[in-house]
N, C-alpha and C positions, 0 to 999 in steps of 0.2 A: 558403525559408530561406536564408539567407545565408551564402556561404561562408569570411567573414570570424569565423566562432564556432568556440570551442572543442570538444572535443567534449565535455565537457561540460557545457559552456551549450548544445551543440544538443540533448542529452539532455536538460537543463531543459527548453528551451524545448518539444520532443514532450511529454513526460508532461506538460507543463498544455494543451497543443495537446487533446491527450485526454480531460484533465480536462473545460477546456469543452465538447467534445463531448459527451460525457457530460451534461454537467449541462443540454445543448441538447435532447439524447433525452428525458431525464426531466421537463422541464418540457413538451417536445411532448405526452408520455404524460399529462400530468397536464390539459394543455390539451383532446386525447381522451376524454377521461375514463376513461382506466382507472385502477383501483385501484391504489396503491402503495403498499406498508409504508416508511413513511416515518421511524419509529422508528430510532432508533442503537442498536448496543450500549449505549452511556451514558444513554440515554434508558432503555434497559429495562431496566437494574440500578440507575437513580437514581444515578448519578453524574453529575458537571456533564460538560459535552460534551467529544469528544475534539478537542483543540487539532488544527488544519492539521499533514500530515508536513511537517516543514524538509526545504529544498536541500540533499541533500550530493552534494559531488563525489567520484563515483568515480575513485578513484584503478587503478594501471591494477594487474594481476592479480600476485601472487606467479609466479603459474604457470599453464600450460594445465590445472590439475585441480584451476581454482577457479573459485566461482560468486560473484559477489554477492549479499548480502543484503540488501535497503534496511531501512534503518532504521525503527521505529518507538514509538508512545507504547506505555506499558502504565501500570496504577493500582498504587501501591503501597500502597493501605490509607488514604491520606492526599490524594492526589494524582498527578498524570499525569507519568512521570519519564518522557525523551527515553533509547533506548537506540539507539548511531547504528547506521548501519551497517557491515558487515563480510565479509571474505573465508570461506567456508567450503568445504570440499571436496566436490567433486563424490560426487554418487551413483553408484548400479553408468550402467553403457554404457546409451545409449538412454533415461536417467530425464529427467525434466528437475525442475529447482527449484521449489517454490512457497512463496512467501514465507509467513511468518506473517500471523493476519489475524483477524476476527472473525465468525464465522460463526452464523446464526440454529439452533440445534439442540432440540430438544424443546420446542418456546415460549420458550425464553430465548436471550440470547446466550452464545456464548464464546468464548476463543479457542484459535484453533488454532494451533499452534508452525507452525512452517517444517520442509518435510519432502520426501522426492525422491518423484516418481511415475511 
C-alpha cells in the first residue's frame, strides 16, 4: 500500500482489499463444490437487491468513548434509503461494537440493529 494515502483512502482501499478476498473464497467454494446459500436478505423478502455500501470517510472521533458506525441501506416500505454513518458511544469496558447487519433467522432474514458485545 502506499504511503502517499490518506487514511482514509487507506481504509477504503483495505475494506475492498477484503471485499475481493472474500468474493475470491466464495467463488473457490463454489468452484469446490460446496453448497452455498447464495440468497440475500432481498432476495428472501422479494425486495429488489440491496444496492453496494457507499465510501464514507471517517471523520476522526469526537472523543476516546466513541465508536464508529458504518453506514448502511435499510427498505423503507418503498425503497432502499442510504442511512450514513455515525459516531456513537462506546459500550460497557471490554465490549466491543458490531455494526448492524442482516442476519439469516428462522428461515427468513432480518435485521439486526448495531449492538456492544
Amino acid at each position: 500500500m502506499s504511503d502517499d494515502l490518506k487514511p482514509d483512502q487507506a481504509a477504503g482501499r483495505r475494506w475492498l482489499l477484503r471485499r475481493l478476498a472474500l468474493l475470491g473464497l466464495g467463488g473457490a467454494g463454489l468452484a469446490a463444490g460446496f453448497a452455498i446459500d447464495a440468497s440475500s436478505p432481498a432476495d428472501a423478502q422479494g425486495y429488489p437487491p440491496i444496492p453496494p455500501p457507499r465510501y464514507e470517510a471517517v471523520p476522526p472521533p469526537p472523543g476516546v468513548r466513541y465508536a464508529w458506525q458504518p453506514g448502511h441501506w435499510r427498505w423503507n416500505g418503498f425503497r432502499y434509503v442510504w442511512f450514513p454513518g455515525r459516531y456513537v458511544p462506546r459500550g460497557p469496558r471490554y465490549a466491543h461494537f458490531v455494526p448492524g447487519h442482516w442476519a439469516r433467522r428462522y428461515g427468513q432474514w432480518v435485521w439486526v440493529p448495531q449492538h456492544w458485545n
